[in-house]
C-alpha positions in Angstrom: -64.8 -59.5 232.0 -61.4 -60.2 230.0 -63.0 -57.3 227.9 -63.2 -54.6 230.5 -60.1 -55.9 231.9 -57.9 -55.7 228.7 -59.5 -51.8 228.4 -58.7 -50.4 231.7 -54.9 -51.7 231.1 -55.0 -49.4 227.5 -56.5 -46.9 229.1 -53.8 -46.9 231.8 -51.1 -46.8 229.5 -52.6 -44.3 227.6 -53.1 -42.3 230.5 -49.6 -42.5 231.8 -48.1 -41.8 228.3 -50.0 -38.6 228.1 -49.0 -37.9 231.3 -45.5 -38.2 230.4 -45.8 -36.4 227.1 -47.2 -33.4 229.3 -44.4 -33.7 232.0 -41.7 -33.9 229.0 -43.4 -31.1 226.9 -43.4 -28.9 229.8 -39.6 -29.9 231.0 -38.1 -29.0 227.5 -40.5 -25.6 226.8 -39.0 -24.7 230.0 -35.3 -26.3 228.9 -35.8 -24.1 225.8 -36.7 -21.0 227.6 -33.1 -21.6 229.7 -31.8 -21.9 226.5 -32.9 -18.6 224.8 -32.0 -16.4 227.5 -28.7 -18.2 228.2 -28.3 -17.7 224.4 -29.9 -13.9 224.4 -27.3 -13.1 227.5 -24.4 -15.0 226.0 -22.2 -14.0 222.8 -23.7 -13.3 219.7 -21.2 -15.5 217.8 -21.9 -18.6 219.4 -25.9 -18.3 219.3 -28.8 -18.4 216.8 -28.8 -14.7 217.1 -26.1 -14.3 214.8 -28.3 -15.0 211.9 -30.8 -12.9 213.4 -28.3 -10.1 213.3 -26.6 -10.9 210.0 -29.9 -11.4 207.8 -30.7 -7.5 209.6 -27.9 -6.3 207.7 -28.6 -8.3 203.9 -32.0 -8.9 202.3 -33.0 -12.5 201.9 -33.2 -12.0 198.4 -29.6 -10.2 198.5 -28.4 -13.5 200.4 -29.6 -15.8 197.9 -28.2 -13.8 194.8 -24.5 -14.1 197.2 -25.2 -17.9 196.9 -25.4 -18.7 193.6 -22.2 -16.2 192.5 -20.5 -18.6 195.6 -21.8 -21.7 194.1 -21.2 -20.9 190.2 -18.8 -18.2 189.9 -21.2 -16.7 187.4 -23.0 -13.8 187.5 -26.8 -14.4 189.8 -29.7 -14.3 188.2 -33.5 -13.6 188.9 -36.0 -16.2 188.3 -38.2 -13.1 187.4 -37.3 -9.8 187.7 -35.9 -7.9 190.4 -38.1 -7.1 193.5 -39.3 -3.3 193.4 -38.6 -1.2 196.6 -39.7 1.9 195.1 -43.0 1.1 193.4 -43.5 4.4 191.7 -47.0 3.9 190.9 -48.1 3.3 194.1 -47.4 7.0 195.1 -50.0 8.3 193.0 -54.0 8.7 193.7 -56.8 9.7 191.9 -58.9 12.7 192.2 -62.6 11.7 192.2 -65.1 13.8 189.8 -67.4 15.5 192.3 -69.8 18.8 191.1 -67.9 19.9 188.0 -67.2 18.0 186.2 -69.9 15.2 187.8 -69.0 11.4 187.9 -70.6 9.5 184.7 -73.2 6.4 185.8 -71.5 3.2 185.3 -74.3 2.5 182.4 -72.7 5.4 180.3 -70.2 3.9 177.3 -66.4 4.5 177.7 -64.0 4.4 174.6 -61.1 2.8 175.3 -60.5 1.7 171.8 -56.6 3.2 171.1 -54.9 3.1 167.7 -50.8 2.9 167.5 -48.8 4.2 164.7 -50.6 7.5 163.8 -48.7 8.2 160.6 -48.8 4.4 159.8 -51.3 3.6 156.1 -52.7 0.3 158.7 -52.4 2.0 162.1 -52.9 -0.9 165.1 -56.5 -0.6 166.5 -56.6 -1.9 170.2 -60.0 -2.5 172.0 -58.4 -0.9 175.0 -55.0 0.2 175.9 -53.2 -2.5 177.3 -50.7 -5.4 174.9 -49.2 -8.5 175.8 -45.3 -7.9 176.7 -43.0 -9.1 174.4 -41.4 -13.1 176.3 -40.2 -14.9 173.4 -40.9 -18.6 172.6 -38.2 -20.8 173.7 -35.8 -18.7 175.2 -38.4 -17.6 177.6 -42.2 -19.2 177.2 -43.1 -22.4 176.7 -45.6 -23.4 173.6 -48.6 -23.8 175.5 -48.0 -20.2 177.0 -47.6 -18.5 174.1 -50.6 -19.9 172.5 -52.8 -19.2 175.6 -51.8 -15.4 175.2 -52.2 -15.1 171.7 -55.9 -16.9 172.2 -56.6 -14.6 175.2 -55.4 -11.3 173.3 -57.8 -12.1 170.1 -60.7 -12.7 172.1 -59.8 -9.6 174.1 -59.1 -7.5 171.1 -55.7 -6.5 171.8 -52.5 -7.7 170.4 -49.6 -9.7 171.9 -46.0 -9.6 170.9 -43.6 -12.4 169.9 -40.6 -11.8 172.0 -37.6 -12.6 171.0 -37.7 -15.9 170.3 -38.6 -17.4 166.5 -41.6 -17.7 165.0 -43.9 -20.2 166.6 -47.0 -20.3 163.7 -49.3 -20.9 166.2 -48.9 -17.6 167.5 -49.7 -16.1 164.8 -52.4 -18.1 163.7 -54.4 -17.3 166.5 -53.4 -13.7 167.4 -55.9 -11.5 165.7 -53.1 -8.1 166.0 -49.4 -9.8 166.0 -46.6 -7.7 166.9 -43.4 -8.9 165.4 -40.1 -8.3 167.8 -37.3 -7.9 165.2 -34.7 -9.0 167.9 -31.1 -9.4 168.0 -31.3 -13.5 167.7 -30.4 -15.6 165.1 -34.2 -15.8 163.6 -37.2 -14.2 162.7 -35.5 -11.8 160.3 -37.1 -13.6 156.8 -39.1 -11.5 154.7 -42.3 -13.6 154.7 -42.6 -13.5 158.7 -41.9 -9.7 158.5 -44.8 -9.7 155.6 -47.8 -11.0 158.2 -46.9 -8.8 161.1 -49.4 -6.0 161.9 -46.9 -4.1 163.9 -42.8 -4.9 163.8 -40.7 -3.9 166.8 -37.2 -3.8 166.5 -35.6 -4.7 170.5 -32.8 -2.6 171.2 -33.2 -3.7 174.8 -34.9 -4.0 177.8 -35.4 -2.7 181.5 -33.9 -5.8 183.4 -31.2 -6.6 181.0 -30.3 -2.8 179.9 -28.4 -4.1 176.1 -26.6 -6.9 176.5 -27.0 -10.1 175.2 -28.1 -13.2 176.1 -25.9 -16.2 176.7 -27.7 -19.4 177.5 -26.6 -23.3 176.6 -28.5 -25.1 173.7 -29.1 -27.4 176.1 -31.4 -25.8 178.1 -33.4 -24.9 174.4 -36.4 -26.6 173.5 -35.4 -29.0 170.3 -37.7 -26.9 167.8 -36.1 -23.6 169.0 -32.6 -25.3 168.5 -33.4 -26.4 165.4 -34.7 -22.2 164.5 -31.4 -21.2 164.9 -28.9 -20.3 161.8 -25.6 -21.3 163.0 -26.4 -23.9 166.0 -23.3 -24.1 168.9 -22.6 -25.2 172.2 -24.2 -21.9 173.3 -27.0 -19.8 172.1 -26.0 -15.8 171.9 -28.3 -13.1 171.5 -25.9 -9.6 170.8 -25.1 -7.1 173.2 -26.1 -3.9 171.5 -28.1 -3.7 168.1 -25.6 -5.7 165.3 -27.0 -4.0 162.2 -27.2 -0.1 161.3 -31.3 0.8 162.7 -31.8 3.2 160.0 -31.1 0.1 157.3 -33.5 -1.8 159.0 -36.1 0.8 159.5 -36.1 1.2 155.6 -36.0 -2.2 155.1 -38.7 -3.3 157.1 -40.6 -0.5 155.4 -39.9 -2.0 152.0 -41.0 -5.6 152.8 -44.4 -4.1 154.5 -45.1 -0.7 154.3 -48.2 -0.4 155.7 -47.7 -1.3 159.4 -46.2 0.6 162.6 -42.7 0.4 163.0 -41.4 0.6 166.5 -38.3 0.8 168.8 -38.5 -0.8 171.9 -35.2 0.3 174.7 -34.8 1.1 178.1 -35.4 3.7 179.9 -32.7 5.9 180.4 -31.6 9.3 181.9 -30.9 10.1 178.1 -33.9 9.3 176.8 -34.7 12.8 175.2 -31.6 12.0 173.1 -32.7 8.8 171.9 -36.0 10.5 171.0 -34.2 13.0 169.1 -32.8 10.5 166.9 -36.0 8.0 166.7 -37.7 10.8 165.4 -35.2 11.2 162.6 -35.4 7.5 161.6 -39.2 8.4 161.3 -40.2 5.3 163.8 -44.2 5.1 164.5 -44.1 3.8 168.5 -41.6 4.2 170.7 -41.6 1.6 174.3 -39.7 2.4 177.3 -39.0 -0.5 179.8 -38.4 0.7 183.2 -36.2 -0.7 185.4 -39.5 -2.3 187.3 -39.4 -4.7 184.3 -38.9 -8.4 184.7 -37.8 -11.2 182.2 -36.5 -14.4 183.1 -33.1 -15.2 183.9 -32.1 -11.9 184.0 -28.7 -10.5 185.6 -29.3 -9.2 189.2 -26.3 -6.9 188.8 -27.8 -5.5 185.5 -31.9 -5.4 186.4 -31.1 -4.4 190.4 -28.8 -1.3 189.6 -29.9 -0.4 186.0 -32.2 2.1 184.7 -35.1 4.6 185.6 -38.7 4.1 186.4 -41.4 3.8 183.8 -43.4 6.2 185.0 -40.4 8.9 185.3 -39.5 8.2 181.5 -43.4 8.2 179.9 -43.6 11.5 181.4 -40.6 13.3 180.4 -40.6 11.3 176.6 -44.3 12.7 176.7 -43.2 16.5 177.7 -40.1 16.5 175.2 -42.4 15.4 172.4 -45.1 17.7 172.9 -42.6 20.5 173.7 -41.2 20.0 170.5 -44.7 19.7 168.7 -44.1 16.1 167.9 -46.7 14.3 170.2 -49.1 13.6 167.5 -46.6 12.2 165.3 -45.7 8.8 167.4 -47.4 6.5 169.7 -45.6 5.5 173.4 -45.9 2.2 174.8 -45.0 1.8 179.2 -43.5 -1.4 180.1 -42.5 -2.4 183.4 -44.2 -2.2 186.8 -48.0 -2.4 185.7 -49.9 -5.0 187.8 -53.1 -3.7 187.4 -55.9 -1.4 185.6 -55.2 1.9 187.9 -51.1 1.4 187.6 -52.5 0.7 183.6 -54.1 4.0 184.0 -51.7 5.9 185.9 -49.4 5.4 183.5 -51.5 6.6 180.6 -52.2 9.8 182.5 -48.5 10.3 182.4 -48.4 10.2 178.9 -48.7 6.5 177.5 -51.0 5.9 174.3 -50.5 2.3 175.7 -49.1 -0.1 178.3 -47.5 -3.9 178.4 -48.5 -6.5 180.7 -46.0 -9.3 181.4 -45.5 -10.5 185.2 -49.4 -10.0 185.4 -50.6 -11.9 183.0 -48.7 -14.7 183.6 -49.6 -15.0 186.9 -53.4 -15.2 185.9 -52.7 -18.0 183.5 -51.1 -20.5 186.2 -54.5 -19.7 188.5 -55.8 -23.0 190.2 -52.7 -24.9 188.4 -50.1 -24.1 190.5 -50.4 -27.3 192.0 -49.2 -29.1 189.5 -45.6 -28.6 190.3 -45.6 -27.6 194.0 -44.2 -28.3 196.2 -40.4 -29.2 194.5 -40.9 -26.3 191.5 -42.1 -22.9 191.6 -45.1 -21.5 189.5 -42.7 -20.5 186.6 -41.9 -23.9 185.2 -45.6 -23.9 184.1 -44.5 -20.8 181.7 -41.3 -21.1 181.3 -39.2 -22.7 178.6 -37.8 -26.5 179.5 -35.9 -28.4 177.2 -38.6 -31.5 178.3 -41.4 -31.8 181.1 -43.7 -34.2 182.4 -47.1 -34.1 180.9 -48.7 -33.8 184.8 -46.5 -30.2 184.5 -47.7 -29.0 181.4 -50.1 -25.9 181.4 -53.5 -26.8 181.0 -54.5 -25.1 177.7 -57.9 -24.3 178.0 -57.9 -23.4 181.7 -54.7 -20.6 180.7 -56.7 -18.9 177.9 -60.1 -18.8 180.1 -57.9 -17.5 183.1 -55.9 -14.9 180.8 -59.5 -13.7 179.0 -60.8 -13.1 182.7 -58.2 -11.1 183.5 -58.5 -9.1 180.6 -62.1 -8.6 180.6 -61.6 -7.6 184.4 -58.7 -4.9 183.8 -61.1 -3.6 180.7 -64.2 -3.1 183.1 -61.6 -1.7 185.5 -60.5 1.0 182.8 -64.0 1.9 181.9 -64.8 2.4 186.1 -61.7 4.5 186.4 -63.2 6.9 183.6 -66.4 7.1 184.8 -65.1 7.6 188.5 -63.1 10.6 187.2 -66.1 11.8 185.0 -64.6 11.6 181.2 -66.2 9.2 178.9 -62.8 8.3 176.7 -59.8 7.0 178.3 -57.6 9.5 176.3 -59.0 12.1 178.5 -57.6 10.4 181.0 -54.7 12.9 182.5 -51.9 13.7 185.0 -54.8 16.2 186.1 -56.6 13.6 187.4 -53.6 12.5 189.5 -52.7 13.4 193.2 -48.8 12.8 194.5 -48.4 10.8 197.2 -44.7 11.7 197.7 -42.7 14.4 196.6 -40.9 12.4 194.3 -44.3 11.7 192.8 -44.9 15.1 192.4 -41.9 15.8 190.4 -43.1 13.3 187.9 -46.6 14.6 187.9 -45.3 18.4 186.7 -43.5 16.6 184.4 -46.7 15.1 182.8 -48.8 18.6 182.9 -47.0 20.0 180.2 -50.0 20.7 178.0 -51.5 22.2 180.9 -48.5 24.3 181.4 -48.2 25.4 177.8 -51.7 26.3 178.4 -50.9 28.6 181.6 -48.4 30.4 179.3 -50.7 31.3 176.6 -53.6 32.4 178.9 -50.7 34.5 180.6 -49.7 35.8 177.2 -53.4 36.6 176.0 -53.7 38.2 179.4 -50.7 41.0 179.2 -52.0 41.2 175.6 -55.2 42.5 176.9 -53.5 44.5 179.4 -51.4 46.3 177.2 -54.6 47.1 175.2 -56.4 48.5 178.1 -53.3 51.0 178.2 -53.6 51.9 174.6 -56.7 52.4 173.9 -57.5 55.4 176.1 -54.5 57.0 174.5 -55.8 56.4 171.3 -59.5 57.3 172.1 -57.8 60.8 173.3 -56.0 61.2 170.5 -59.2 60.8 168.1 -60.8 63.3 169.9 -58.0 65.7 169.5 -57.9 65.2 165.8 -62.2 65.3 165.5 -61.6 68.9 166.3 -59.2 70.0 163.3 -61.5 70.1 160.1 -60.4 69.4 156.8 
């Protein structure tokens, strides 16, 4: 009895204090209500609707980039890379093989195997079209990152580059094609690390950074890349501009290996038929554009916001100055910046790219189901980036990167091969700006850029044309005047 009792009290009070949770939920929704259109009706100063207004007339991302020059009286930076408003591949579609040419059956073999340095003795041989973007050890990638890359690029049968940072052996010893950045930083400049590179790279500079240097504190180095550098100081400098003469350095990478592809990556500029020009001269192998969609980390939001043109605007017009000046078959061009997937991957070699670099991407695929590790206080990044010391719980699982990477890889490669057979060629090089449809009418710009081939093609039809023309003309002139002389005799 006590029992029953002692239960119809709790339910009471349970009863009563729903009922006044329900009364006093109902009383302050309709307080709030008061409240909004008191606010909504009153001054805009002196409500919530100021920041309403105000965030109307500055990004979020503008907003936060206005905090940190408050807070540091330094220049702001991106964690990685600035966001794209104008993603230039996304105005481009594909035109789908239909009677003639047919579609090829997704059995059917695709090459995609692509070689870069044409003139090189040891050419690099890709398995498909796509390298790992140059993020250099230390001043941008942790250890375990790097490694994961190089893993995932030897199993894929592509090659990764070193970035900037000096030589982590691991690196190497796993990556099956190594492409050596020849940087502005104190390091990597020996002749026996220049001797085991398949490809060397010499980084005049990039999208998101345009050529300046790079100033960070040693402090926030990892102790082996500390330890890599010549001179160490308070602050760790990479040069603003290229501090040696690049012709010297062209001939002497040449001397120490001879046999590999020798490549200058810089960004992509309104010039860049100029710097062609004078590449060309140098006698350089590959040639990389980074367009302003690039990211790297750290990087100046005044410099990667403002700076630069898109990758897909300079492939096409470095691939239409090269073949107007018959000098297309003489060096291989690399895209970087902006490709997230196989058909931006594709897009961009139907522009004109022998090959395209994956950064932002592939990253993200290597922090898949790991994330989690550093949420909620840290953002994805600290998995990849560069700290001077982390947590073990932090670290990036190893295994779980590479197998993440690979998948990705395997993924875009299958994606390549579907892209062919959906436009009905059977090698990827046939892949061209043909094949594309503008979205915009900026896009179209770009896409008469690319058709250059096709254009020089127009004009020599044209020519053979009013050739034939002017022979129709002649020839009953001269059948006439044949006659004319059959009738004299001799």
């Amino acid at each position: 009895m006590r029992v029953l009792y002692l239960a119809a009290i709790v339910a009471l009070v349970m009863g009563a204090l729903l009922l006044a949770i329900a009364l006093g939920g109902w009383f302050l929704f309709r307080w709030a209500i008061a409240r909004v259109e008191q606010g909504m009706s009153g001054s805009s100063r002196s409500s919530l609707l100021e920041l309403f207004f105000g965030l109307q007339t500055i990004r979020l991302e503008e907003l936060f980039l206005l905090l940190q020059r408050t807070a540091h009286a330094k220049p702001a930076q991106h964690p990685m890379g600035s966001p794209t408003r104008i993603h230039w591949l996304d105005e481009f579609t594909w035109d789908p093989a239909t009677l003639d040419p047919p579609a090829i059956s997704r059995r059917a073999r695709v090459h995609l195997e692509v070689s870069l340095g044409p003139r090189a003795l040891r050419p690099l041989t890709l398995a498909f079209p796509v390298v790992i973007a140059p993020m250099g050890y230390g001043i941008a990638l942790n250890r375990v990152t790097k490694v994961a890359l190089a893993q995932a690029s030897a199993l894929a049968g592509i090659a990764t580059n070193s970035g900037e940072g000096p030589f982590l052996p691991a690196e190497r010893a796993f990556a099956q094609c190594w492409i050596l950045q020849y940087g502005r930083g104190p390091w990597d400049h020996q002749d026996e690390t220049l001797r085991i590179a398949d490809m060397v790279e010499i980084q005049v500079g990039q999208g998101s950074e345009a050529g300046t240097g790079i100033e960070k504190s040693i402090k926030r180095l990892p102790s082996r890349v500390r330890q890599a550098m010549d001179h160490p100081t308070r602050k760790f400098h990479i040069h603003g501009g290229f501090p040696w003469p690049l012709p010297a350095v062209i001939q002497r990478i040449r001397r120490i290996n001879p046999e590999v592809p020798v490549g200058i990556k810089l960004p992509a500029s309104n010039h860049l038929e100029q710097d062609l020009a004078l590449m060309l001269q140098w006698g350089v192998d590959v040639i990389t554009f980074d367009g302003n969609e690039a990211a790297s980390s750290s990087s100046p939001a005044v410099i990667s916001d403002h700076f630069g043109i898109a990758t897909a605007e300079a492939i096409a017009r470095a691939h239409r100055w090269l073949v107007l000046h018959k000098r297309r078959q003489d060096v291989s061009l690399i895209a970087a910046g902006g490709a997230r997937s196989a058909s931006d991957i594709a897009t961009l070699l139907a522009l004109g790219a022998d090959t395209v670099a994956v950064g932002t991407a592939i990253l993200f695929a290597a922090t898949q189901n790991q994330v989690a590790r550093v949420l909620p206080f840290y953002g994805p990044s600290r998995l990849v980036f560069a700290e001077p010391s982390l947590p073990r719980r932090q670290e990036l699982n190893l295994d779980k990167a590479v197998e993440s990477c690979l998948n990705w890889l395997k993924a875009t490669q299958s994606e390549l091969a579907l892209i062919a057979q959906a436009l009905g060629v059977d090698r990827i090089q046939a892949v061209s700006a043909h094949h594309l449809v503008a979205r915009t009418d900026r896009a179209q710009h770009v896409l008469q850029l690319a058709q250059v081939q096709h254009e020089r093609l127009a004009e020599w039809i044209g020519h053979v044309r009013l050739m034939t023309d002017h022979y129709a003309t002649l020839i009953p002139i001269l059948t006439q005047q044949w006659a004319q002389l059959s009738r004299w005799s001799f």
